[in-house]
C-alpha positions as YAML, in Angstrom:
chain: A
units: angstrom
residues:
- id: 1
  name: UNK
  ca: [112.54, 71.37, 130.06]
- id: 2
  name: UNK
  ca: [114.04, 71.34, 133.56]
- id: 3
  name: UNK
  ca: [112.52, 70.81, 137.20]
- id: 4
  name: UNK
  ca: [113.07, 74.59, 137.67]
- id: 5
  name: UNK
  ca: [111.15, 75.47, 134.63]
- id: 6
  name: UNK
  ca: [108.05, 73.43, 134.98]
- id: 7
  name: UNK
  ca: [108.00, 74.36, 139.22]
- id: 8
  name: UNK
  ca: [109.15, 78.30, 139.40]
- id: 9
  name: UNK
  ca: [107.22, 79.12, 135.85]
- id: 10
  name: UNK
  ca: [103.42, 78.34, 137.50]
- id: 11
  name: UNK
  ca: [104.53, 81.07, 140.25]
- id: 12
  name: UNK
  ca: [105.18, 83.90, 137.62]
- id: 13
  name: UNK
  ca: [105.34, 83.28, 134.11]
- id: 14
  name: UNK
  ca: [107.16, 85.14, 131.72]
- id: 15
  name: UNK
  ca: [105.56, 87.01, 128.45]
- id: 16
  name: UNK
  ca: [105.08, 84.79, 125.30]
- id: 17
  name: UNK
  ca: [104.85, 86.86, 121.97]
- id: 18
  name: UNK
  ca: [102.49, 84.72, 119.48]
- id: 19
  name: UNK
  ca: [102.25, 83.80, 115.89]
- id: 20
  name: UNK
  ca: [100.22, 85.69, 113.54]
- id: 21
  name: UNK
  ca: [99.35, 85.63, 109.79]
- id: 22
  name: UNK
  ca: [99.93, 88.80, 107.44]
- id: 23
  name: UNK
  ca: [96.55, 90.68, 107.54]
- id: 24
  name: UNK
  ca: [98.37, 93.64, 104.99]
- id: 25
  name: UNK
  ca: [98.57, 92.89, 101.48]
- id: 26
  name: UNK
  ca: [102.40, 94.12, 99.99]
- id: 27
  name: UNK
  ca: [102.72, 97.20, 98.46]
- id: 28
  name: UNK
  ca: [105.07, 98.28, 96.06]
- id: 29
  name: UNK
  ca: [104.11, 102.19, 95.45]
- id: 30
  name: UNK
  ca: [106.82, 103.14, 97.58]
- id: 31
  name: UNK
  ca: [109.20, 101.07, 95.40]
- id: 32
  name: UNK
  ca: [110.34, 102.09, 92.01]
- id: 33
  name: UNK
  ca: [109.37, 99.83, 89.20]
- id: 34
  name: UNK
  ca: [113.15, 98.87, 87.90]
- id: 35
  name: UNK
  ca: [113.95, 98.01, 91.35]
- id: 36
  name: UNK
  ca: [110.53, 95.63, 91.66]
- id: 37
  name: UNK
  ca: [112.16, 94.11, 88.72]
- id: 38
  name: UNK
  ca: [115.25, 93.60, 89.85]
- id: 39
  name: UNK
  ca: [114.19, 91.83, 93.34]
- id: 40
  name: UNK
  ca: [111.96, 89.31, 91.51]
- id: 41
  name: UNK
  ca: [114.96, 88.67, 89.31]
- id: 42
  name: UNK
  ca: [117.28, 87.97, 92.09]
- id: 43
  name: UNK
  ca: [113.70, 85.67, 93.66]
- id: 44
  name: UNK
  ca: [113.41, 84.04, 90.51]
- id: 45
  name: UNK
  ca: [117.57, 83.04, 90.67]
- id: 46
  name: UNK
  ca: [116.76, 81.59, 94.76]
- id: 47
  name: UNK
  ca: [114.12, 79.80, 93.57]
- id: 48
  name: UNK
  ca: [115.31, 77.82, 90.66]
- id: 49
  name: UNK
  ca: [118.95, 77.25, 92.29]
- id: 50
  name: UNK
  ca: [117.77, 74.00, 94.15]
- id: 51
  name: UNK
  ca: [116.20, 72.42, 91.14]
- id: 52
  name: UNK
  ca: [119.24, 73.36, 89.06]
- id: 53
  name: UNK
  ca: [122.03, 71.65, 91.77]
- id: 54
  name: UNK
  ca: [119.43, 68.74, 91.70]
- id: 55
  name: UNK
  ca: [119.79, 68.43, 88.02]
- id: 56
  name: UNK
  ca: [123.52, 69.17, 87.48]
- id: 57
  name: UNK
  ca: [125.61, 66.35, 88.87]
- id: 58
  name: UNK
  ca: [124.32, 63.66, 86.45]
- id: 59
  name: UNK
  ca: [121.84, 63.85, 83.86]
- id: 60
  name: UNK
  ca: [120.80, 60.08, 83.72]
- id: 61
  name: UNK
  ca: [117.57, 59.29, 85.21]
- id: 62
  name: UNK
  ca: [114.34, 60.36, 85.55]
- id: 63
  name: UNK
  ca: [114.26, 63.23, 88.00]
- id: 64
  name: UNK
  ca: [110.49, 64.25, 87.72]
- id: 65
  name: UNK
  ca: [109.40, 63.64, 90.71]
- id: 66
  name: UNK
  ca: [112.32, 65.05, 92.51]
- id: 67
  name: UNK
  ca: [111.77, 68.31, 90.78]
- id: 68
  name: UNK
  ca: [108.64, 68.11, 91.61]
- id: 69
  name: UNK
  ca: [108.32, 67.20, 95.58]
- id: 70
  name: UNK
  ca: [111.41, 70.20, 95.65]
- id: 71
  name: UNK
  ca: [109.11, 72.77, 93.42]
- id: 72
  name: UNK
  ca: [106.41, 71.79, 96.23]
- id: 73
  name: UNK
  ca: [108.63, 72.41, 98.91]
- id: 74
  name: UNK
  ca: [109.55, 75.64, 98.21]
- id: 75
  name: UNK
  ca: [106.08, 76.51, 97.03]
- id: 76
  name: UNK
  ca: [105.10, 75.91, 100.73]
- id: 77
  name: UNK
  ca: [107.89, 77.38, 102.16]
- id: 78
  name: UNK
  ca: [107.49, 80.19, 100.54]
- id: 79
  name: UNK
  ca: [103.61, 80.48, 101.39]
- id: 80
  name: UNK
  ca: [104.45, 80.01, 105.13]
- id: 81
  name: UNK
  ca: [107.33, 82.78, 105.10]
- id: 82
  name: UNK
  ca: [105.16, 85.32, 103.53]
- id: 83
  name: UNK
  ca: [102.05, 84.62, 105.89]
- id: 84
  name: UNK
  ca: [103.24, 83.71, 109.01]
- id: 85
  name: UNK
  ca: [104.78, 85.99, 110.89]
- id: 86
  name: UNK
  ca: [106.81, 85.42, 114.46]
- id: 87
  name: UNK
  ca: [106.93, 87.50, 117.19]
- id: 88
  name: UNK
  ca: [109.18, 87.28, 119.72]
- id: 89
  name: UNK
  ca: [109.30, 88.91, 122.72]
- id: 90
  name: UNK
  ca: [112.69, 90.18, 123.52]
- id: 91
  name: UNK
  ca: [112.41, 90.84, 127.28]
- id: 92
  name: UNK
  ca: [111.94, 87.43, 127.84]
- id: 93
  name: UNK
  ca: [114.47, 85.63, 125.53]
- id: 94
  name: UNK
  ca: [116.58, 84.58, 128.35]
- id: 95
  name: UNK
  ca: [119.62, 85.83, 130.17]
- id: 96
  name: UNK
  ca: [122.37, 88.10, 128.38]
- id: 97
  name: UNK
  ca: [119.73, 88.92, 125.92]
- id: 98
  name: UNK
  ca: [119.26, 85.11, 124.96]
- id: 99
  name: UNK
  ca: [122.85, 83.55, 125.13]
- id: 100
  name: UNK
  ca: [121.95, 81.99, 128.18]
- id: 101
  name: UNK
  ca: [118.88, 80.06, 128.92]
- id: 102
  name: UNK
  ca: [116.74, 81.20, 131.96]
- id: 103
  name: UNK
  ca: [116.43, 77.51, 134.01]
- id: 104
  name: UNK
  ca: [113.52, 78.95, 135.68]
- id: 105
  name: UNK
  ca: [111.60, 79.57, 133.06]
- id: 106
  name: UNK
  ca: [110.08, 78.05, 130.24]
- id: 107
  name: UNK
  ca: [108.47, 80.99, 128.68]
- id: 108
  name: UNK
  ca: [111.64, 81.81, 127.67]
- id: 109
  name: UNK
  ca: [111.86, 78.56, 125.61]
- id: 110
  name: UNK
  ca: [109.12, 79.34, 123.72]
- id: 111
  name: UNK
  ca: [110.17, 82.86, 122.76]
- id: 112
  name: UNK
  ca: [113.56, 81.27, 122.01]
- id: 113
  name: UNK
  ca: [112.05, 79.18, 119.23]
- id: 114
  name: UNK
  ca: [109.58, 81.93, 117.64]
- id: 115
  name: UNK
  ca: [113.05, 84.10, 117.09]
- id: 116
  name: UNK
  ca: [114.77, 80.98, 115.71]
- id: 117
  name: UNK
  ca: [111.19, 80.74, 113.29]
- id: 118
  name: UNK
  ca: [111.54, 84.44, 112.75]
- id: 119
  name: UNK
  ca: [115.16, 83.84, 111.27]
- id: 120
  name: UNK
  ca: [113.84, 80.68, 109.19]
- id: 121
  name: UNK
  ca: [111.32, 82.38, 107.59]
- id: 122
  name: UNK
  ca: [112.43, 85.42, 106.54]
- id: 123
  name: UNK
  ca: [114.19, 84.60, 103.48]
- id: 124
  name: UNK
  ca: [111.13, 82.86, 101.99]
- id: 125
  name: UNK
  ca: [108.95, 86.26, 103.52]
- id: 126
  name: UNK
  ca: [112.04, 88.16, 101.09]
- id: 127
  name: UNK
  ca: [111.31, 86.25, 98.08]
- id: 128
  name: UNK
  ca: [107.46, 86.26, 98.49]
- id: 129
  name: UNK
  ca: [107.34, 89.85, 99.13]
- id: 130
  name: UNK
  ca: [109.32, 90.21, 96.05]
- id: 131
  name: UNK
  ca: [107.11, 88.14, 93.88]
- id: 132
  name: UNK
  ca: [103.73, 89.69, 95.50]
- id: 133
  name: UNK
  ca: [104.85, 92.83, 94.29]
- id: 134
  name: UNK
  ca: [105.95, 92.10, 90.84]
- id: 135
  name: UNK
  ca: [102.54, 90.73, 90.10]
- id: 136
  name: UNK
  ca: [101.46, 94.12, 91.68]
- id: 137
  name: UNK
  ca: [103.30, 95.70, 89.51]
- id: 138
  name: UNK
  ca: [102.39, 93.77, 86.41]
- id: 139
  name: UNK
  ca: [98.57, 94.29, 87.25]
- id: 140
  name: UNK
  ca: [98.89, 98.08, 87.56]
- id: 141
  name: UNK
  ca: [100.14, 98.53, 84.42]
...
């Protein structure tokens, strides 16, 4: 944070988009069922890629708990990239539509880092959407 920031931002801040959580529940009526299939395939092979290039350099040791602090960790990940949900606001990502950062305004920080979230997230909002609806599907029938 710069001098200019924290000085010309009290005179007229910029709009800050928020974080919220998923209030909709997935739906997969719009989807056919072979496809449903097919993404929680292609979920299931993202998920179980880590603990498989844990496991496949050696096989001496007892791994257990590292397959089970990275199981964890993705179980969270994927929890927080199907529920939370970034905003940005794009009129306010900085100059040259975000290459540059705006030294007068911190706003634009913040707005910065919710689109950097956005593009964290999403993969693990991917795979959880896919999942969700597989157990949609599996329910329905």
């Amino acid at each position: 944070m710069s001098l200019f920031e924290w000085l010309f931002e009290s005179q007229n801040p910029g709009p800050v988009e928020t974080i919220d959580r998923q209030h909709k529940e997935p739906h997969s009526s719009g989807t056919p069922p072979i496809l449903t299939v097919i993404y929680f395939t292609i979920a299931l092979f993202f998920l179980a890629v880590p603990l498989y290039l844990v496991h496949f350099p050696t096989h001496f040791g007892d791994r257990w708990g590292l397959y089970v602090s990275i199981l964890a960790g993705e179980i969270i990940y994927l929890i927080l990239g199907f529920f939370v949900r970034a905003q940005p606001d794009a009129s306010n990502a900085g100059w040259l539509g975000g290459l540059i950062d705006n030294p007068f305004r911190i706003s634009d920080d913040f707005d910065r880092f919710l689109f950097f979230l956005k593009i964290i997230l999403l993969p693990g909002r991917l795979i959880g959407m896919a999942v969700m609806n597989f157990l949609e599907l599996i329910d329905q029938s």
